[in-house]
One Martini backbone bead per residue (centre of mass of N, CA, C, O) as a GRO file, in nm:
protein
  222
    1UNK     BB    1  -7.255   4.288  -1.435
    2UNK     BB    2  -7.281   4.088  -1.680
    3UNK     BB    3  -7.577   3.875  -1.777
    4UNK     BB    4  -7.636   3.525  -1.852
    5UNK     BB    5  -7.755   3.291  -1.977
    6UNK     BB    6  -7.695   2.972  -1.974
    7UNK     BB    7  -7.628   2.883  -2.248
    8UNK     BB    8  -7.378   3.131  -2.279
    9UNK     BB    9  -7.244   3.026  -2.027
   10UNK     BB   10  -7.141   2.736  -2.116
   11UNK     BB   11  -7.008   2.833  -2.363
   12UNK     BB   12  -6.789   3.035  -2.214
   13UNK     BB   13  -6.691   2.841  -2.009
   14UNK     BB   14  -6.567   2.626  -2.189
   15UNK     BB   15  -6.332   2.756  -2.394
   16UNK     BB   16  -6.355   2.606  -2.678
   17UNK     BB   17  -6.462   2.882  -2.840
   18UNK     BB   18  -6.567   3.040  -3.117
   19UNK     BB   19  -6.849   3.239  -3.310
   20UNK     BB   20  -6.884   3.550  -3.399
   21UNK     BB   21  -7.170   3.799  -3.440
   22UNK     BB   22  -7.280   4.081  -3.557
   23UNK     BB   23  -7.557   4.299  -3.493
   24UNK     BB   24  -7.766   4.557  -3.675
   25UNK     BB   25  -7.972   4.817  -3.559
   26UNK     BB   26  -8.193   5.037  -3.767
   27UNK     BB   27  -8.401   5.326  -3.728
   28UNK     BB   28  -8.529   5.510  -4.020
   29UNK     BB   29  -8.608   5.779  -4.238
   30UNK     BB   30  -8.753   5.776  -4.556
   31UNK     BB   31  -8.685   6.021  -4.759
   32UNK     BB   32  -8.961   5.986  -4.972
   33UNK     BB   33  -9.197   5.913  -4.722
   34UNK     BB   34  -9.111   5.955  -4.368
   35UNK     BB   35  -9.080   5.677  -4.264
   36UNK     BB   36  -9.024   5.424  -4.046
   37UNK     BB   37  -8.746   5.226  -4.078
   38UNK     BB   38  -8.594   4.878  -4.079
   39UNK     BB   39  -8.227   4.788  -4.046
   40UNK     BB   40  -8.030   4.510  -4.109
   41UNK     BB   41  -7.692   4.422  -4.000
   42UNK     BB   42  -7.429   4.112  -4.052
   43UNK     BB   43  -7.157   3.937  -3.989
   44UNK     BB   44  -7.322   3.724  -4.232
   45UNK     BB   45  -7.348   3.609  -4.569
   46UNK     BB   46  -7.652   3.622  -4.516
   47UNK     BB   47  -7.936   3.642  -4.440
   48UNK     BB   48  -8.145   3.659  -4.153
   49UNK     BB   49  -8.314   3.543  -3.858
   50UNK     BB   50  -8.416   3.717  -3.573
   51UNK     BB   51  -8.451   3.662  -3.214
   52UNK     BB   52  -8.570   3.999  -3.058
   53UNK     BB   53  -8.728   4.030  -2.769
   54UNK     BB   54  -8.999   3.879  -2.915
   55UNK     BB   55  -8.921   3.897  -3.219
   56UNK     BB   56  -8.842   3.917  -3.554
   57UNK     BB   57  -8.559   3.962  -3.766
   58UNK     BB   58  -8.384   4.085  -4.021
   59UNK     BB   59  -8.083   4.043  -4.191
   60UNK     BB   60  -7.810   4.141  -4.353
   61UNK     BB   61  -7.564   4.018  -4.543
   62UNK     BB   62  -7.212   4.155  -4.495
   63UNK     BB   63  -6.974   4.058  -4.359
   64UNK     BB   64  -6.654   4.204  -4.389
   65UNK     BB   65  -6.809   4.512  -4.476
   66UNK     BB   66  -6.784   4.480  -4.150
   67UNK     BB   67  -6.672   4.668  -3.891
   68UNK     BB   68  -6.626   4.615  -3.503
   69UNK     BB   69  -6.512   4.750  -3.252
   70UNK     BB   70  -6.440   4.731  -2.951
   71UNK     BB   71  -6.655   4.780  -2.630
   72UNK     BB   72  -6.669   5.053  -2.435
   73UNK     BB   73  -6.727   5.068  -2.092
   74UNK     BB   74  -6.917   5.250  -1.811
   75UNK     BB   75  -6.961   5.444  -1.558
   76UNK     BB   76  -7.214   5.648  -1.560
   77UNK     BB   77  -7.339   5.937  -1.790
   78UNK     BB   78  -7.120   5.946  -2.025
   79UNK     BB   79  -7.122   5.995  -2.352
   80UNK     BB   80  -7.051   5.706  -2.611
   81UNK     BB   81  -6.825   5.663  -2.845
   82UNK     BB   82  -6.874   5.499  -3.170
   83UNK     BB   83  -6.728   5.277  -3.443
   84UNK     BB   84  -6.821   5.217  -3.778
   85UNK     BB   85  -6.726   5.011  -4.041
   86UNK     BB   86  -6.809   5.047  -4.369
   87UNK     BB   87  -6.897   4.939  -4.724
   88UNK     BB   88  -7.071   5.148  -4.994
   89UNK     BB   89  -7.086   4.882  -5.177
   90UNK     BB   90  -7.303   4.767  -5.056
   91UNK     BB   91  -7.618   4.783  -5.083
   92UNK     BB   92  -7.723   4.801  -4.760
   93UNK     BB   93  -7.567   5.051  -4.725
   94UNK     BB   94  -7.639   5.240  -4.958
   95UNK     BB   95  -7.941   5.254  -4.802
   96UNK     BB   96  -7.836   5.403  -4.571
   97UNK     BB   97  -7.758   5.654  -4.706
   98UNK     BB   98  -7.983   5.731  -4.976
   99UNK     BB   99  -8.256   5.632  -4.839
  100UNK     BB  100  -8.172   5.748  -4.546
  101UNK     BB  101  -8.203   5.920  -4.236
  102UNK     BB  102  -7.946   5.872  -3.983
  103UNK     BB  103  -8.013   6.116  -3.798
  104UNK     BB  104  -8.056   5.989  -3.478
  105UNK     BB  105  -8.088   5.696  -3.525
  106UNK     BB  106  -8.180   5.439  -3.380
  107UNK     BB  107  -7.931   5.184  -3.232
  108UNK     BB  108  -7.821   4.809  -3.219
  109UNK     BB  109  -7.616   4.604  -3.077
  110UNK     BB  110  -7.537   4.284  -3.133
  111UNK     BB  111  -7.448   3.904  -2.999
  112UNK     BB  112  -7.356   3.608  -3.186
  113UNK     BB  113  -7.361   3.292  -3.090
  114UNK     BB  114  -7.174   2.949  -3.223
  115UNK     BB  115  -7.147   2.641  -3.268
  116UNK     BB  116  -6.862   2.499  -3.359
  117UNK     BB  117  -6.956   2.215  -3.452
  118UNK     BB  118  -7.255   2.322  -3.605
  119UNK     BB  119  -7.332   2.615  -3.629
  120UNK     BB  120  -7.582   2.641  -3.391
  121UNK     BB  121  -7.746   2.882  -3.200
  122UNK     BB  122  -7.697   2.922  -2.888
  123UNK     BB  123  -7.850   3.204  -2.872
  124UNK     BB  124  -7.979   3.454  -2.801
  125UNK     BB  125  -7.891   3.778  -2.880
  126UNK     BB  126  -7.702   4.024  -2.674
  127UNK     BB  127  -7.670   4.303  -2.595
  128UNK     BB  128  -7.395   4.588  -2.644
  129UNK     BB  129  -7.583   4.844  -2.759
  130UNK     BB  130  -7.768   5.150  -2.727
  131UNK     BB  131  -7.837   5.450  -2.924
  132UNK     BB  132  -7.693   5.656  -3.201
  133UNK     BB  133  -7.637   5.814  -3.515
  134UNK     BB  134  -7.424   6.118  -3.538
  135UNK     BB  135  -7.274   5.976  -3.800
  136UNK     BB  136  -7.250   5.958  -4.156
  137UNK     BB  137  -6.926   5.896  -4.373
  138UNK     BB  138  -6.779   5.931  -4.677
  139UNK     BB  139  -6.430   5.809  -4.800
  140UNK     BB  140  -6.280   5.924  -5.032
  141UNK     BB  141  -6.032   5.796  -5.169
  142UNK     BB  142  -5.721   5.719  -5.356
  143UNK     BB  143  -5.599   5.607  -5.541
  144UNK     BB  144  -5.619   5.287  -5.472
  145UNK     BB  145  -5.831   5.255  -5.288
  146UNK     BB  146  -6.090   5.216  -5.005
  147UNK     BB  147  -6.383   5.288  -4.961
  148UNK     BB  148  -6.558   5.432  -4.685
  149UNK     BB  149  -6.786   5.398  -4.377
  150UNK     BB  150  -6.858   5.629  -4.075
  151UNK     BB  151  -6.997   5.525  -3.805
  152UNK     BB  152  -7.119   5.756  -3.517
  153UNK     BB  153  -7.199   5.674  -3.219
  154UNK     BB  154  -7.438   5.727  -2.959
  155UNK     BB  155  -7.555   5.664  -2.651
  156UNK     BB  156  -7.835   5.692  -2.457
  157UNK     BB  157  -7.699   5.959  -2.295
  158UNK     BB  158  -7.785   6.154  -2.448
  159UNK     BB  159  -8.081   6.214  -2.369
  160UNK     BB  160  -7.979   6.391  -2.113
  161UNK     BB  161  -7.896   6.646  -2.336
  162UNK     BB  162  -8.190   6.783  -2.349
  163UNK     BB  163  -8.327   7.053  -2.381
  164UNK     BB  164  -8.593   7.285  -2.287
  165UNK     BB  165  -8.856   7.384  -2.445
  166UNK     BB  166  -8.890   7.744  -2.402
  167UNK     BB  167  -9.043   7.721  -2.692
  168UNK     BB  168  -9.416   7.819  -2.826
  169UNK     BB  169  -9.656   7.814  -3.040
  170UNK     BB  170  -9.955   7.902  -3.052
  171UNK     BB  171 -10.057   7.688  -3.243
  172UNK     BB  172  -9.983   7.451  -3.041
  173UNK     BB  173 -10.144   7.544  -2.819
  174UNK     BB  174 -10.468   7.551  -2.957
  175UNK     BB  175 -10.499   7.249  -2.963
  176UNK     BB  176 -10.515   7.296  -2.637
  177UNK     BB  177 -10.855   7.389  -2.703
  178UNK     BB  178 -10.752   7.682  -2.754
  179UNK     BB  179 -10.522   7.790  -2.618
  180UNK     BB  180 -10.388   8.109  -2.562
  181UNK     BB  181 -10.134   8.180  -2.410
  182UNK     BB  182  -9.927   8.230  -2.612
  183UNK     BB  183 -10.041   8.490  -2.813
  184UNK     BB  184  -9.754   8.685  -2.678
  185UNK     BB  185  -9.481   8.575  -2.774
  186UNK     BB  186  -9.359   8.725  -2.954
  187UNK     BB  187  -9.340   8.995  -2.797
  188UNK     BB  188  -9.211   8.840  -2.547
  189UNK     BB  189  -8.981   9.144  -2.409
  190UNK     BB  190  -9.051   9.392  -2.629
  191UNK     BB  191  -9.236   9.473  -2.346
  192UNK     BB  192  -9.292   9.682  -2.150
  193UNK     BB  193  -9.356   9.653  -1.795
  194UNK     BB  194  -9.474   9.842  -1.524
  195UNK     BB  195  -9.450   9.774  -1.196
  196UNK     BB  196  -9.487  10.047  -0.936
  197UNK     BB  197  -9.423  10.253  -1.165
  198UNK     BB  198  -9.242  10.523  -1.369
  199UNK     BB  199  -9.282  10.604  -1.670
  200UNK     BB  200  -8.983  10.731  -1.861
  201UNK     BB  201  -9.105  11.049  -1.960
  202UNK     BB  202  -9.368  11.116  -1.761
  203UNK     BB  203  -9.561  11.258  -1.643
  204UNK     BB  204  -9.668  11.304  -1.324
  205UNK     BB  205  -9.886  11.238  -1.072
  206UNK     BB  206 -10.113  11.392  -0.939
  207UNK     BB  207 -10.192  11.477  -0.648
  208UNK     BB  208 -10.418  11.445  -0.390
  209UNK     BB  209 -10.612  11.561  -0.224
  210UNK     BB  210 -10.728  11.677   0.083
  211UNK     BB  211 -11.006  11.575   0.300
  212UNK     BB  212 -11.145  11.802   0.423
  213UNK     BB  213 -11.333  11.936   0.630
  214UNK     BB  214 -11.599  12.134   0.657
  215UNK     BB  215 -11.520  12.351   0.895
  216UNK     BB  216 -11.171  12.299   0.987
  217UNK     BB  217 -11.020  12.463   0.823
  218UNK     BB  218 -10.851  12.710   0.712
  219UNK     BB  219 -11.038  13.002   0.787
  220UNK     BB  220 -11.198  12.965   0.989
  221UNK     BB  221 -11.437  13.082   1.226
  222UNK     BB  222 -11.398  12.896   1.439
   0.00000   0.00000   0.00000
């Protein structure tokens, strides 16, 4: 069960009406630098900074450009795939396009409660959502449509489904003060080994002789 501070919870209870605003946040790698830089989007007109986590963000108003349907829940481990659409004409959806590789990108998704009398925000935003981003792809319509960005997140239980790392090259073993371990990985697999028995095609090993005492073998006068 999701709890709610005192502010959020007061304002849900009185049922008077709502106000409400998503908030994204993500974090990509700059295609031109390789920096990882943070973008934030929420459906709000203007620019605005928001206090999140005891930090402060600046989101950029995409308005309308930007539709999130509603997020759903569940327990297990199970990765749960949303899907958001934007459009690819608003400037910093652009930028997230072109100039950033959003591909595994961490994304975080908020939201913003507003007081219907005053229109001031009700209390800090709070999670909805915390995953990566799987797929980013830009549809282009037919003659009179409009075109849109269909961005595909998924849960942070993806990185449960991560491999572990089977292989390792010399090189990066060496860093670990000069860690030699794994010198033949390359060839390791690809030469045979035998241990305790004979390789194949190999002349057999001669018997060793019976150390018998002088005086005591056969033929012996004794």
């Amino acid at each position: 069960m999701r709890t709610y501070d005192s502010p959020t919870a007061t304002y849900l209870a009185a049922r008077a009406g709502t106000v409400i605003r998503i908030l994204i946040w993500a974090e990509a790698k700059n295609r031109s630098t390789g920096l990882t830089e943070a973008l934030g989007l929420w459906t709000g007109a203007e620019d605005r900074a928001f206090t999140i986590e005891g930090g402060s963000r600046t989101y950029v108003g995409a308005g309308t450009v930007m539709q999130v349907p509603p997020i759903t829940y569940g327990t297990g481990l199970a990765v749960r795939m949303q899907r958001l659409t934007l459009s690819p004409l608003a400037p910093a959806v652009g930028d997230l396009i072109r100039t950033y590789d959003c591909r595994f990108a961490p994304l975080q998704i908020h939201r913003a409660l507003f007081s219907t009398d005053d229109g001031a925000l009700v209390a800090e935003p709070h999670r909805l959502f915390k995953g990566f981003i799987d797929e980013c792809e830009v549809v282009v319509p037919e003659a009179g449509g409009e075109a849109r960005c269909e961005v595909t997140v998924a849960s942070s239980a993806r990185l449960l489904t991560r491999t572990l790392a089977l292989k390792k090259s010399d090189e990066t073993q060496k860093l670990r003060s000069g860690d030699r371990f794994r010198r033949y990985s390359e060839v390791s697999g690809s030469v045979d080994v035998y241990w305790g028995e004979r390789r194949p095609g190999s002349a057999p090993a001669p018997r060793p002789k019976p150390n018998v005492p002088t005086g005591f073998g056969r033929g012996s006068d004794r």
